[in-house]
VMD Tcl script that builds the backbone (N, CA, C; Angstrom):
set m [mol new atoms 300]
animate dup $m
set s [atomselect $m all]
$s set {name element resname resid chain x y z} {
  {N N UNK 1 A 120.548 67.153 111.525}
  {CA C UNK 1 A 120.880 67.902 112.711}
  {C C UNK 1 A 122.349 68.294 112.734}
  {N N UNK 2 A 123.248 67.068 112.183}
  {CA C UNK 2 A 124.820 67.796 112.195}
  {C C UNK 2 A 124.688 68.734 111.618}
  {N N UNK 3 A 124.175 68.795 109.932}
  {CA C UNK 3 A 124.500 70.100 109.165}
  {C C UNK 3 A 124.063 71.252 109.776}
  {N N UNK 4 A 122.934 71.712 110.313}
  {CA C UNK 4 A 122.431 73.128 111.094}
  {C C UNK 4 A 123.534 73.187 112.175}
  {N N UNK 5 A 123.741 72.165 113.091}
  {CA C UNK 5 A 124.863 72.536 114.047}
  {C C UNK 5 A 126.591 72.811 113.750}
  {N N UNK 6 A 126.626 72.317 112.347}
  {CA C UNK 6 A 128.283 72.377 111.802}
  {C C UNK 6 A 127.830 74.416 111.178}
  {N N UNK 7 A 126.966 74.808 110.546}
  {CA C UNK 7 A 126.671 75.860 110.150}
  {C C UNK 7 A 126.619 77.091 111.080}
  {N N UNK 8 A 125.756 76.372 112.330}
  {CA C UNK 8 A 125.882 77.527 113.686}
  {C C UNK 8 A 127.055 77.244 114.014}
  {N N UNK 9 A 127.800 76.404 113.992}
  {CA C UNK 9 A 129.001 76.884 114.798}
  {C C UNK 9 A 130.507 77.657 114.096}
  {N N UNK 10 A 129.970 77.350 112.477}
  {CA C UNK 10 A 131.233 77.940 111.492}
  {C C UNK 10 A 130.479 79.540 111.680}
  {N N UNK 11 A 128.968 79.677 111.785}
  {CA C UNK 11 A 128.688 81.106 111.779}
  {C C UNK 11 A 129.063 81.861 113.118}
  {N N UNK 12 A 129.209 81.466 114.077}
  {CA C UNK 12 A 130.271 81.779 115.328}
  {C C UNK 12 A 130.881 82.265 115.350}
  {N N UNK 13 A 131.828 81.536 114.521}
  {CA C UNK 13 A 133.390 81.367 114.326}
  {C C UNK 13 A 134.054 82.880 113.405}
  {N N UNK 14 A 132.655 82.687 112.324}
  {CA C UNK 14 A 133.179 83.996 111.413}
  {C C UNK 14 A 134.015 83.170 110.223}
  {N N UNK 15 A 133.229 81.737 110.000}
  {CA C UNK 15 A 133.854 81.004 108.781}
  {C C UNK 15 A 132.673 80.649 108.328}
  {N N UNK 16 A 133.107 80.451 106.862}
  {CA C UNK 16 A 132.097 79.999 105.624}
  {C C UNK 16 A 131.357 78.952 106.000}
  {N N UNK 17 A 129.906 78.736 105.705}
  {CA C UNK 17 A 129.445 77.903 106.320}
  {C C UNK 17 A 129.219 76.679 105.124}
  {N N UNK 18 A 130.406 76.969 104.310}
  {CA C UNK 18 A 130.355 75.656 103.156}
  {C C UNK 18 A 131.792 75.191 103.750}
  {N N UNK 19 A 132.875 76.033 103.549}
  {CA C UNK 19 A 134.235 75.333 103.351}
  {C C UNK 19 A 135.376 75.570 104.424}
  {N N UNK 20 A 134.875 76.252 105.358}
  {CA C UNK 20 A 135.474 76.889 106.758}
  {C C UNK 20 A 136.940 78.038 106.359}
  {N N UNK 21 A 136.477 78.415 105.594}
  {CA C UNK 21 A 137.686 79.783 105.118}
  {C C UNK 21 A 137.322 80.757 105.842}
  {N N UNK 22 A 137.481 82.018 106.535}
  {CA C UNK 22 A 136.819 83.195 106.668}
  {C C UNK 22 A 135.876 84.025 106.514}
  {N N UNK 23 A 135.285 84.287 106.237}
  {CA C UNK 23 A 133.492 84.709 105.740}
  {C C UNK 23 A 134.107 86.170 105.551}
  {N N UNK 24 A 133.486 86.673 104.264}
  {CA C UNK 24 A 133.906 88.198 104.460}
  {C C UNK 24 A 132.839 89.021 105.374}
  {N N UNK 25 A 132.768 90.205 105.590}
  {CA C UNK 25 A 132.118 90.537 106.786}
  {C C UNK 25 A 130.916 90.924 106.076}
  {N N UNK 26 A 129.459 91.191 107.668}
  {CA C UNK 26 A 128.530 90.662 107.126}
  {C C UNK 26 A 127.795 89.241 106.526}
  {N N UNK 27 A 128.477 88.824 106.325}
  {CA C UNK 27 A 127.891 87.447 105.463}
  {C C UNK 27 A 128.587 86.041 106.436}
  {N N UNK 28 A 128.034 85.004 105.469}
  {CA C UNK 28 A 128.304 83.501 106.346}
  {C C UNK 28 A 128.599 82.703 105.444}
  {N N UNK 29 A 129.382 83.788 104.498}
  {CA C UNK 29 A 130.289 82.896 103.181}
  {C C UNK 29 A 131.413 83.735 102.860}
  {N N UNK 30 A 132.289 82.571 102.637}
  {CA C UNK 30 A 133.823 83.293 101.748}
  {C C UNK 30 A 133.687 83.657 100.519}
  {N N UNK 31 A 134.238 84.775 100.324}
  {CA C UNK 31 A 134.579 85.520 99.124}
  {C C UNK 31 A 133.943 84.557 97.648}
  {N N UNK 32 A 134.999 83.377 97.465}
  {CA C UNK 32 A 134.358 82.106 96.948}
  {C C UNK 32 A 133.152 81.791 96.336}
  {N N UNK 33 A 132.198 81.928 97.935}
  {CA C UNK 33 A 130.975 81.003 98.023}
  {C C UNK 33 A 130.182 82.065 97.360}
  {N N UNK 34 A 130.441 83.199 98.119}
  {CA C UNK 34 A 129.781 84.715 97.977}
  {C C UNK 34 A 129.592 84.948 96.579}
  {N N UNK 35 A 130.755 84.808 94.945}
  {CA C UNK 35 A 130.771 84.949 93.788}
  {C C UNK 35 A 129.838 83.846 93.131}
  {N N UNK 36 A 130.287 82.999 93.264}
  {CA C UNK 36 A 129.500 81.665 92.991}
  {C C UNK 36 A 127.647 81.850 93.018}
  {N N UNK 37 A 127.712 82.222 94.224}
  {CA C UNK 37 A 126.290 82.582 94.281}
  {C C UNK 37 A 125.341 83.046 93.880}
  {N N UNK 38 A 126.492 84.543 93.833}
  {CA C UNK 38 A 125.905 85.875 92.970}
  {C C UNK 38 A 125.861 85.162 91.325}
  {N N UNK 39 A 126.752 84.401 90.963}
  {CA C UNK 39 A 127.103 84.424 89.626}
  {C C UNK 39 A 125.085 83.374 89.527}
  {N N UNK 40 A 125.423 82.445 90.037}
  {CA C UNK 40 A 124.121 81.765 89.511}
  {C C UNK 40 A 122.856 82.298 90.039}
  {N N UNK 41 A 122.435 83.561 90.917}
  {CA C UNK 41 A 121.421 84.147 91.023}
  {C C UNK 41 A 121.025 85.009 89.233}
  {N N UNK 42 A 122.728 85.492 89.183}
  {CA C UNK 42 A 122.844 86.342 87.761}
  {C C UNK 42 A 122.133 85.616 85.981}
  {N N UNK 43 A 122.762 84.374 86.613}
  {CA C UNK 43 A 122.242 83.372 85.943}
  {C C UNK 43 A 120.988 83.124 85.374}
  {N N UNK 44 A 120.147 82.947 86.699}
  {CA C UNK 44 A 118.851 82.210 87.120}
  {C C UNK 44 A 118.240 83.732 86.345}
  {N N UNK 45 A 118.475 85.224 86.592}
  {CA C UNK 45 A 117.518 86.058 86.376}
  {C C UNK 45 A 117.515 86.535 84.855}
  {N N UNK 46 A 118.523 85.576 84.130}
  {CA C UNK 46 A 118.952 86.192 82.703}
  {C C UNK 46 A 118.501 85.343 82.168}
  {N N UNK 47 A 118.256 84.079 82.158}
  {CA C UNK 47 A 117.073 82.801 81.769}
  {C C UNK 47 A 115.656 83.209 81.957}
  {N N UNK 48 A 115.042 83.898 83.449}
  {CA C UNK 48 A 113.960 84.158 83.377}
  {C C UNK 48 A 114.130 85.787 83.368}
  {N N UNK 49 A 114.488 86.819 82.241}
  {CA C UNK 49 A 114.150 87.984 82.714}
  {C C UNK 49 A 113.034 88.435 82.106}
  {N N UNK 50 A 112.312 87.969 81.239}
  {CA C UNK 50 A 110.731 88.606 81.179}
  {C C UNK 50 A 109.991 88.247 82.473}
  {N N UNK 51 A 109.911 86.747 82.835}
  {CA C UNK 51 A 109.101 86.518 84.034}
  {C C UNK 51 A 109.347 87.363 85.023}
  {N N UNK 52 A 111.051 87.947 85.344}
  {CA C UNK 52 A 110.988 88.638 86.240}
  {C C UNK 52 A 110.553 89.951 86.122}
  {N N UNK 53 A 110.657 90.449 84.847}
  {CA C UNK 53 A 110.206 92.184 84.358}
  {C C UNK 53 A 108.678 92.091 84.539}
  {N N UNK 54 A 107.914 91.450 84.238}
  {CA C UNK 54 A 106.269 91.174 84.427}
  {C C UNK 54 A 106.539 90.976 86.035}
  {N N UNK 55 A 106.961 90.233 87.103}
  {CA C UNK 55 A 106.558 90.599 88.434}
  {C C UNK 55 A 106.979 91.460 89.024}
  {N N UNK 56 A 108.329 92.599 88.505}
  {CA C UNK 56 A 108.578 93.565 89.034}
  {C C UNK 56 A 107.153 94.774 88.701}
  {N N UNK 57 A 107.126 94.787 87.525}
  {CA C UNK 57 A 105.727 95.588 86.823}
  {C C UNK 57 A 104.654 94.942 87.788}
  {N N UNK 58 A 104.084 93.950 88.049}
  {CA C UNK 58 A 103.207 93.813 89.173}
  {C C UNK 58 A 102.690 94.472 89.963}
  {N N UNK 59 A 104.230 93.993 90.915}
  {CA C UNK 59 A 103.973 94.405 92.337}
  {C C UNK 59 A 104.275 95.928 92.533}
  {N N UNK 60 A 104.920 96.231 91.516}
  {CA C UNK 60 A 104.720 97.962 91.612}
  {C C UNK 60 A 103.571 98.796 90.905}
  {N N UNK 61 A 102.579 97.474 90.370}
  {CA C UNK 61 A 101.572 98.573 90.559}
  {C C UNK 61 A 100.732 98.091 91.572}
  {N N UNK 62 A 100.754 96.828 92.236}
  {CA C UNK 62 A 100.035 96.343 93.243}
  {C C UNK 62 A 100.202 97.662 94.469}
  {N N UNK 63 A 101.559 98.594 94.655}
  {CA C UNK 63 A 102.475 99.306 95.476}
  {C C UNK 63 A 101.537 100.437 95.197}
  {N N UNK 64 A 101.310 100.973 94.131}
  {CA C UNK 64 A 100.597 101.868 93.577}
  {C C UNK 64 A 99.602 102.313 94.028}
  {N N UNK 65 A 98.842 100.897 93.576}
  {CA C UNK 65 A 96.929 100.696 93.601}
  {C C UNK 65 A 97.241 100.605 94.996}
  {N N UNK 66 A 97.754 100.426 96.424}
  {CA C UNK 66 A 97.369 100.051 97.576}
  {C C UNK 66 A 98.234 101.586 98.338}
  {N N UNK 67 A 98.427 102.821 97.196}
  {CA C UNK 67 A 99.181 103.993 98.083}
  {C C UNK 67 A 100.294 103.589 98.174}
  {N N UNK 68 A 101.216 102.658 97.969}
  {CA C UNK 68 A 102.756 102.360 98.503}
  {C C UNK 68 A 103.491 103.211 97.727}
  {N N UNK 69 A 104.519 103.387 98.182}
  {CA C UNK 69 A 105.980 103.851 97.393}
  {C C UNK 69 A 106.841 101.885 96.281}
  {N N UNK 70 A 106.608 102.331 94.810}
  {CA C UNK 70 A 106.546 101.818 94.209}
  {C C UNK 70 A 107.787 100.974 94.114}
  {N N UNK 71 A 108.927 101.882 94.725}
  {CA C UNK 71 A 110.311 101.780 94.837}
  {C C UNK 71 A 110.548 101.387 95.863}
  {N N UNK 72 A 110.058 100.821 97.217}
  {CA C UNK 72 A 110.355 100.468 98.481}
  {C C UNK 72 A 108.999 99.622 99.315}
  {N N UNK 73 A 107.976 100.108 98.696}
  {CA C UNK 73 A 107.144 99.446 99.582}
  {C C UNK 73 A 106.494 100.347 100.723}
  {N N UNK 74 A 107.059 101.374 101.010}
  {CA C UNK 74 A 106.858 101.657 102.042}
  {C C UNK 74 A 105.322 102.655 102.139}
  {N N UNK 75 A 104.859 102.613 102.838}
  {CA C UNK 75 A 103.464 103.492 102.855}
  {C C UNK 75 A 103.598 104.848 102.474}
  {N N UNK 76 A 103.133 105.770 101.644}
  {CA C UNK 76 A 103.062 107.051 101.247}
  {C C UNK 76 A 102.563 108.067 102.158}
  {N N UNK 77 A 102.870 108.491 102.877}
  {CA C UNK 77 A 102.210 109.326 103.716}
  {C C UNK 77 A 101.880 111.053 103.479}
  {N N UNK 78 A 102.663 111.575 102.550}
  {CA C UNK 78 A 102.833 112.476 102.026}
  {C C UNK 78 A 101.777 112.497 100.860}
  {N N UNK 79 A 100.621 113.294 99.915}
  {CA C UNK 79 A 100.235 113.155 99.156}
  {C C UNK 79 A 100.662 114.006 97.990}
  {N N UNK 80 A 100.624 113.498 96.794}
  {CA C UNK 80 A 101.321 114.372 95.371}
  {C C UNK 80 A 102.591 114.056 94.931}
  {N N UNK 81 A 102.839 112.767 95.985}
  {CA C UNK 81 A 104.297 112.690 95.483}
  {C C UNK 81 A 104.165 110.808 95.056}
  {N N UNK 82 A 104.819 110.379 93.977}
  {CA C UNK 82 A 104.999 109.116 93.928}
  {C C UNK 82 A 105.570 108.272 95.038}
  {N N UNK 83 A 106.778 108.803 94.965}
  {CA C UNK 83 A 107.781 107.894 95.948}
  {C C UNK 83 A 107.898 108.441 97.043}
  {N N UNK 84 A 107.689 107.986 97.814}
  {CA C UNK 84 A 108.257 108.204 99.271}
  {C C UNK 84 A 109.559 109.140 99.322}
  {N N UNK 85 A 109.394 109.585 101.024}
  {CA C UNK 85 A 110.925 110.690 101.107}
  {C C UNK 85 A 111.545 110.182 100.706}
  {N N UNK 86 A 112.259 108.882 101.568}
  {CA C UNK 86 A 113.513 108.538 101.387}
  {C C UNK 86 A 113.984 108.333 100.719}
  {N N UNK 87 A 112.918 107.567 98.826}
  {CA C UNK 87 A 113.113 107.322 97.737}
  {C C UNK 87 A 113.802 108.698 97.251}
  {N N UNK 88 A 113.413 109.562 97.502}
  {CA C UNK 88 A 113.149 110.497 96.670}
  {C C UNK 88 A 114.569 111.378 96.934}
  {N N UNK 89 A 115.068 111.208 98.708}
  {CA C UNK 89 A 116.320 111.727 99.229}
  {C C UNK 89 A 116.981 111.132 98.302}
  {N N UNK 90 A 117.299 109.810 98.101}
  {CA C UNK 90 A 118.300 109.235 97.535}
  {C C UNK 90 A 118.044 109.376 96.413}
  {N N UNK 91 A 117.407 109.505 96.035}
  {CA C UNK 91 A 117.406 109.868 94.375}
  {C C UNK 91 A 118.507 111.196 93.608}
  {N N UNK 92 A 118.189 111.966 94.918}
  {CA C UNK 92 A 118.620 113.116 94.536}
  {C C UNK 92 A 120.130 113.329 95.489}
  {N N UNK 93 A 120.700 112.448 95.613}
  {CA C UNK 93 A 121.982 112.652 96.344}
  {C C UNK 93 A 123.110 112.077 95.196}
  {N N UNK 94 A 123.970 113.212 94.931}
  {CA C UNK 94 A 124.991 113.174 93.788}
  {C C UNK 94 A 126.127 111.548 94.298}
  {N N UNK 95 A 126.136 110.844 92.979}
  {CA C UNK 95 A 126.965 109.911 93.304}
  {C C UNK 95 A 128.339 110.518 93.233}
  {N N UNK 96 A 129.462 110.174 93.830}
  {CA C UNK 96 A 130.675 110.633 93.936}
  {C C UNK 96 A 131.891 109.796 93.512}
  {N N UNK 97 A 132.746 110.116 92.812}
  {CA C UNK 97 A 133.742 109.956 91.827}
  {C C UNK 97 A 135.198 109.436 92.506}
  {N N UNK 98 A 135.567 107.999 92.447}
  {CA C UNK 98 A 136.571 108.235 92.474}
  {C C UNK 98 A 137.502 108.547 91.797}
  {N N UNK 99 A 138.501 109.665 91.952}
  {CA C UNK 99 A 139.674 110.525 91.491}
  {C C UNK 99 A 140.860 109.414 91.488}
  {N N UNK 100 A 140.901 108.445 92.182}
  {CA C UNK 100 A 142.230 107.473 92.134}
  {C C UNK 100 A 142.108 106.764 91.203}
}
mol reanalyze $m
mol bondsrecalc $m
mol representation Tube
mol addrep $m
């Protein structure tokens, strides 16, 4: 019970809910906790990346076979098209360069 209540109250606060530093925004971890994290998610998916390439292939054809947009999930409502609008907006919106 302390730990959930030391966590709600650093998430309050707008501090890490490991080491009480600042949380960068959005999140309920410091910069720190935030790398760390990412680094061993990066980790975890480079040990298993066939297991994960076979359940991405899955569930996008599970997305498929059930009408979904393969790329989001989201229901197809439009027919003739794979992906959904929004997939499809962003697909086609030029990434932009920084000059600095």
């Amino acid at each position: 019970m302390g730990d959930n209540a030391y966590k709600k109250r650093h998430k309050e606060l707008g501090l890490c809910t490991f080491c009480s530093k600042p949380s960068i925004p959005f999140s309920t971890l410091c910069l720190t906790h935030t790398l760390s994290q990412k680094n061993s998610v990066d980790s975890w998916r480079a040990r298993n990346k066939e297991s994960v390439r076979r359940k991405d292939r899955e569930s996008k054809q599970h997305y498929r076979d059930t009408n979904r947009c393969p790329s989001c999930g989201a229901p197809l409502v439009e027919t003739g098209f794979i992906t959904c609008m929004n997939c499809r907006q962003i697909k086609t919106i030029p990434k932009t360069t920084n000059k600095y």
